[in-house]
C-alpha positions in Angstrom: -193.7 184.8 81.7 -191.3 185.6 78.5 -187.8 184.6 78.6 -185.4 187.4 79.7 -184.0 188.1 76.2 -187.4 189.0 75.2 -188.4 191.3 77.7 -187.4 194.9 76.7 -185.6 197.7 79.0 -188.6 198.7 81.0 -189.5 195.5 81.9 -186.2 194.9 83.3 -186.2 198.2 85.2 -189.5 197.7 87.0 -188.1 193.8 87.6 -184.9 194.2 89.0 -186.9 197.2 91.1 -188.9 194.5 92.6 -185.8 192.2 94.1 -185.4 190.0 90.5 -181.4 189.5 90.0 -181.6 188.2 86.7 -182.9 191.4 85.4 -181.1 193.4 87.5 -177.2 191.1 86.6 -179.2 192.2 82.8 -179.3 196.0 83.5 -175.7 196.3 85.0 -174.8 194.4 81.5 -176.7 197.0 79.3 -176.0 200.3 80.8 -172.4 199.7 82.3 -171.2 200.9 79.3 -173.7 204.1 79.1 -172.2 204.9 82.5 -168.4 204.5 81.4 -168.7 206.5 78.7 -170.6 209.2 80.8 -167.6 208.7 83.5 -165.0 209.3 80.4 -166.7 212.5 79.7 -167.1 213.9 83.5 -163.6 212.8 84.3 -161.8 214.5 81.4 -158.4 214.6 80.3 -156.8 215.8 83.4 -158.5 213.5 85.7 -157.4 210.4 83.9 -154.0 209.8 85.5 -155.8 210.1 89.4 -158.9 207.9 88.6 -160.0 205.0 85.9 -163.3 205.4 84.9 -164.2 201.6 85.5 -163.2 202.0 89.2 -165.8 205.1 89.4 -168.3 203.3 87.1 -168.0 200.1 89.9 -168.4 202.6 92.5 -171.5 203.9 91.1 -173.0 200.0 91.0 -171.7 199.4 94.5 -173.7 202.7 95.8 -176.7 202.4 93.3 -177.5 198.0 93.6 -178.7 198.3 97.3 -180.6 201.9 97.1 -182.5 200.4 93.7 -185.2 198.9 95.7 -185.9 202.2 97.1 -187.1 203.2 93.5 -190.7 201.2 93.8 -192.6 204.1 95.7 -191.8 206.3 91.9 -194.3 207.0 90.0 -192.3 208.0 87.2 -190.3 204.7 87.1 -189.0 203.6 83.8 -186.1 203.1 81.9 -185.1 207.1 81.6 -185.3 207.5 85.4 -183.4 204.6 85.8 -180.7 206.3 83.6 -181.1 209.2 85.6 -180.7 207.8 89.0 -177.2 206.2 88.1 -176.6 210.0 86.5 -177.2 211.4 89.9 -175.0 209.2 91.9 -171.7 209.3 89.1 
């Protein structure tokens, strides 16, 4: 098998799907970010002073990590539905 670092996002997705916590410890790295800024936009300017974006972005991984297996029986699975399932629960 490649090493991790070669493997591109897709790979990871359908990995960490299948119970592999190196790739899924590798997807939390590369799309927490995506997901805070997407929490900084949907919380706005008001919002800010009654919730942190990082709290709601940890939220999001504590609902999404143990409904990810779940994802196998798509079809569709790949690195955009991925994006879209973590959309869905912020």
């Amino acid at each position: 098998m490649a090493e991790r670092s070669d493997l591109d996002t897709q790979a990871h997705v359908q990995l960490a799907v299948d119970g592999d916590e190196r790739s899924l410890a590798w997807l939390v790295q590369r799309l927490t970010p995506l997901l805070l800024a997407q929490a900084r936009v949907r919380i706005g300017k008001q919002l800010r002073v009654v919730i942190d974006a990082q709290d709601l972005v940890q939220e999001v991984w504590g609902i999404a990590l143990p409904r990810i297996a779940s994802l196998r029986e798509r079809d569709d699975l790949d690195a955009g539905m991925m994006v879209a399932f973590l959309a869905r629960i912020l």
